[in-house]
N, C-alpha and C positions, 0 to 999 in steps of 0.2 A: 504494500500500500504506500501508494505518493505522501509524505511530510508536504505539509499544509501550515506554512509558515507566515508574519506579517512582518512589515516595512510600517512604523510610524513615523512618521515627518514631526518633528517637536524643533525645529533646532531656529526659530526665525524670531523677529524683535515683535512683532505684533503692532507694528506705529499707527495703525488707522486709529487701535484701542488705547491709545493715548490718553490719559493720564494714568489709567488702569495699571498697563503692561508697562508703567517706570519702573514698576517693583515686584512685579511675580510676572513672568512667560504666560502668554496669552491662552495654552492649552492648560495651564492652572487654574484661570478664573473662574470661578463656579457658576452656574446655572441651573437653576431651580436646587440651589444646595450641594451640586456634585461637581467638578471640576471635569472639563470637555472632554480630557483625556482619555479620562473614567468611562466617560459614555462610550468612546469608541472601543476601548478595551474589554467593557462589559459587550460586548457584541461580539468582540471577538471571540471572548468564552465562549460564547454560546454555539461558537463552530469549534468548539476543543481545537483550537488553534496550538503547535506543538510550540514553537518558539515566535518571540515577539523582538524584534528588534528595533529600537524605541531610540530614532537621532536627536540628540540636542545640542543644543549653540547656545542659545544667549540664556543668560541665568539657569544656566545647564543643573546646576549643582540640587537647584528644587525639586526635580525629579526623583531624585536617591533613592527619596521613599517607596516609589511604584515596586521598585525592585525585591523589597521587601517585604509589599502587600501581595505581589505576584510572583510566585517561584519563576514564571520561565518565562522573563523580559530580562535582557539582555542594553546595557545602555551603551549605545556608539556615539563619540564626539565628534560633532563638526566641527573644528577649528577654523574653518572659511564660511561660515556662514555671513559675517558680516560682508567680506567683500567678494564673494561670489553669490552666482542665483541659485533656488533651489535644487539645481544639477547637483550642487555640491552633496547633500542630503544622502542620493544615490549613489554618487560617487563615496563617500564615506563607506557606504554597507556594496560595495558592490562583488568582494568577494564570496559573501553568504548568496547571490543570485543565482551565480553558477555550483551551486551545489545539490543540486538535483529535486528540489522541495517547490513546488508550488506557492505563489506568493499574491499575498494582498497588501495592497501599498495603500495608507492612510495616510489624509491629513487628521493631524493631532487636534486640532482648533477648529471641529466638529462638534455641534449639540445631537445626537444620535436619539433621537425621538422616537424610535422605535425599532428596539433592536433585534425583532423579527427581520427586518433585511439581511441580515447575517445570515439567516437560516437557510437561505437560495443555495439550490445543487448548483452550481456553477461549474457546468461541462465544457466551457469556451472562456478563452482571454477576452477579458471585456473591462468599459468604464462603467461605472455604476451613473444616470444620467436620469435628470429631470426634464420631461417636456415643458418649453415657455413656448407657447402661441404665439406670431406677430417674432419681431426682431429683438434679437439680445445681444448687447455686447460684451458681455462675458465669452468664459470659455467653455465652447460647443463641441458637436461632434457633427459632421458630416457622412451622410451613409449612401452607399448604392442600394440599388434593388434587391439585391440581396441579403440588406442590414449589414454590410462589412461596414467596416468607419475608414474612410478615402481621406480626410482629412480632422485635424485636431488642433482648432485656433481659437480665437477671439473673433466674436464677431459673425451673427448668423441668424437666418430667420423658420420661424415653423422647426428648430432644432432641439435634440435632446442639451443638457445644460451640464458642463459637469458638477460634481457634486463633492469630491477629494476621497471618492472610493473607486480603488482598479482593483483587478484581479489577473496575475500573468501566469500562464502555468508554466511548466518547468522550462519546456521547450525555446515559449516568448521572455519567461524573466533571462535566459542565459542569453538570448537576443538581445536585450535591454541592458545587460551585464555590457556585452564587448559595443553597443553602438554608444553608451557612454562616453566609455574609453576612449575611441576614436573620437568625441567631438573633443576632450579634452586637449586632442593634440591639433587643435582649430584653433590660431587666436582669434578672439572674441568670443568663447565659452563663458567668460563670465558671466554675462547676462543672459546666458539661458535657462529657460524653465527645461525642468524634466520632461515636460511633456513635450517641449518644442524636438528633442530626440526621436522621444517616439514619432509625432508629426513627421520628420523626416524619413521614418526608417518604417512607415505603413505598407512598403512594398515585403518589406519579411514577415512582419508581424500579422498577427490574422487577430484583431479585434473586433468584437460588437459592442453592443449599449446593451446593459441592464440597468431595462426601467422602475424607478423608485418613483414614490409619491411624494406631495406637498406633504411637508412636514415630517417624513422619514427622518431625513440628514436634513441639519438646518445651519447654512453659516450662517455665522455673527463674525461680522468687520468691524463694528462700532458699538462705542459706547451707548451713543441712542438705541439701538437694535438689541445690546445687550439689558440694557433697564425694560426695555418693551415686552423683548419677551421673558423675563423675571416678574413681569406685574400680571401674565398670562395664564397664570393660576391660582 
């Protein structure tokens, strides 16, 4: 049986969450009582997920504790988080991708509303994707007739929306492993997103969309958005 392993993204400043995230990492802030992390984490239990590989960067050291509420989170430092994109994230954990284990890759700074998404048999690499009606300029997914994802950007209409949950199986995370590597040796990697990799490397890769609901997985980028939905219950 395939190891069924997770990728969380923790390691970024959280600036929109200004004044908040001065002083605790933006996947610490609590919502509705539990810190964001939490909610992703608690999701991942619930697919007995084997190992959790949890990157942090800024105010790294907050973290400590998860390691000891959870036997099998593993903490990796990003040292470049500040002046590289979230490439870095992947770049940090990129030797565990090729290790033969199927992988979910999370953002940390997730409110997880319903941790039944987790519970999806996931027989294909895919993004986890919210439909918006009408045009988004966030980041979308692109699909042919077939539901493949042909393109992964900003900016898009009648499109699934992403939502900071992938799933790569073994095959596409060791894909993901070495097309890293190579943008690294590109200058101007620094400003890349992760997914802008993937974006480029959809001719190997075989992703779909798995669609989630409103209110599933819920970002919070701001302080207004974070009091909003804090007063929601």
């Amino acid at each position: 049986m395939v190891m069924e392993n997770a990728i969380i993204m923790a390691a970024g400043m959280g600036t929109r969450m200004r004044p908040v995230t001065e002083t605790i990492p933006k996947p610490l802030v609590k919502v509705h009582g539990i810190p964001m992390v939490e909610t992703v984490i608690k999701g991942l239990e619930r697919r007995r997920i084997d190992e959790i590989y949890l990157v942090t960067g800024y105010l790294g050291d907050q973290f400590s504790y998860l390691t000891e509420k959870y036997s099998n989170i593993h903490i990796i430092e990003n040292t470049d988080y500040e002046n590289i994109n979230n490439i870095s994230s992947i770049y940090a954990v990129k030797e565990v991708l090729d290790n033969g284990a199927d992988y979910l890759i999370c953002e940390a700074d997730l409110y997880v509303g319903d941790g039944k998404i987790f519970d999806k048999k996931l027989e294909h690499s895919c993004y986890f994707g919210k439909m918006i009606p009408g045009f988004s300029e966030d980041w979308v997914f692109e699909q042919n007739s077939e539901g493949r994802i042909i393109r992964v950007g900003k900016g898009g209409t009648d499109c699934y929306n992403m939502v900071g949950v992938s799933y790569f199986n073994s095959r596409d995370a060791k894909i993901l492993k070495e097309a890293i590597e190579k943008a690294y040796e590109v200058p101007g990697f620094e400003t890349l997103f992760w997914d802008d990799v993937v974006n480029r490397n959809l001719d190997k890769l075989d992703l779909i969309v798995e669609p989630v609901e409103e209110g599933q997985i819920i970002e919070i980028d701001t302080v207004e958005e974070l009091e909003r939905i804090n007063k929601s219950r």
